[in-house]
N, C-alpha and C positions, 0 to 999 in steps of 0.2 A: 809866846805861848808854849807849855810844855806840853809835851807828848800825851800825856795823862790830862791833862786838860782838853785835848781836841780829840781826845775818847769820849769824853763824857756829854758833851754835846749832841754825837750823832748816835750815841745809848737812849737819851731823853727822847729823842726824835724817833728813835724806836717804840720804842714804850709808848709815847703817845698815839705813833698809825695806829702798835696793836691795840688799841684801845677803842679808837671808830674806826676801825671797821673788824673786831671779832668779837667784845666783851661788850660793848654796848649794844648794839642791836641783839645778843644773843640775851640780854636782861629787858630788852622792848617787846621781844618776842615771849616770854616765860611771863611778865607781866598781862600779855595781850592772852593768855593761855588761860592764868587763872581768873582775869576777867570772866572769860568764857564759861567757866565754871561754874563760876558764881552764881551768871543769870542762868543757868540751866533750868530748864524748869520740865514741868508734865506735860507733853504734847509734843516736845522738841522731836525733829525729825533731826538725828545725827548720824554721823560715821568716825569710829574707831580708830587706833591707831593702828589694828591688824584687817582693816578694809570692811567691819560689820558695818551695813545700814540697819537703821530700826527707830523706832519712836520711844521716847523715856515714858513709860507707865510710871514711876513715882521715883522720887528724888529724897534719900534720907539728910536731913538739913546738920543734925550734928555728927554724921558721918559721911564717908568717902564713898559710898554705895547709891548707884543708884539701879535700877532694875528698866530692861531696855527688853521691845517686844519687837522681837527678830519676825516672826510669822503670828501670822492668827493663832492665839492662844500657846505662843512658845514663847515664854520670857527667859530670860537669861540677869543674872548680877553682874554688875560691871564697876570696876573702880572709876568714880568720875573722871579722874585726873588722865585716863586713855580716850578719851570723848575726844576728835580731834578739830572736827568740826559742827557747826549747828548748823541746817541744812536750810530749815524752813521753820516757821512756828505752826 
């Protein structure tokens, strides 16, 4: 075995860890995100990615907006894609 040969061996073996466990799970995760998204619907009780709770009042379907009721009669526009989580229906 040449020296450049028992290099490239424990390179692949690199490549492969970094692969499960940083690049796949971080594509399960952004998969599992815009799941989320998707089924967002009017009624959703969520939380943001900067800590707001509130309930989605309407969901624009061929847009990135949806409009979220922080208090009684305070709505606020919020890009869906900051929704972090859906609480409760």
């Amino acid at each position: 075995m040449t020296s450049s040969t028992s290099l490239f061996f424990p390179m692949i073996a690199m490549i492969v860890i970094w692969y499960f466990l940083l690049i796949r799970p971080q594509q399960k995760r952004m998969k599992d995100h815009k799941e989320l998204i998707s089924n967002m619907k009017k009624g959703d009780n969520v939380v943001t990615q900067s800590g707001i709770y509130g309930k989605i009042v309407s969901v624009k379907a061929d847009g990135n907006e949806a409009e979220l009721e922080i208090a009684k009669g305070v709505n606020v526009k919020i890009l869906k894609s900051t929704v972090q989580n859906i609480l409760s229906k």
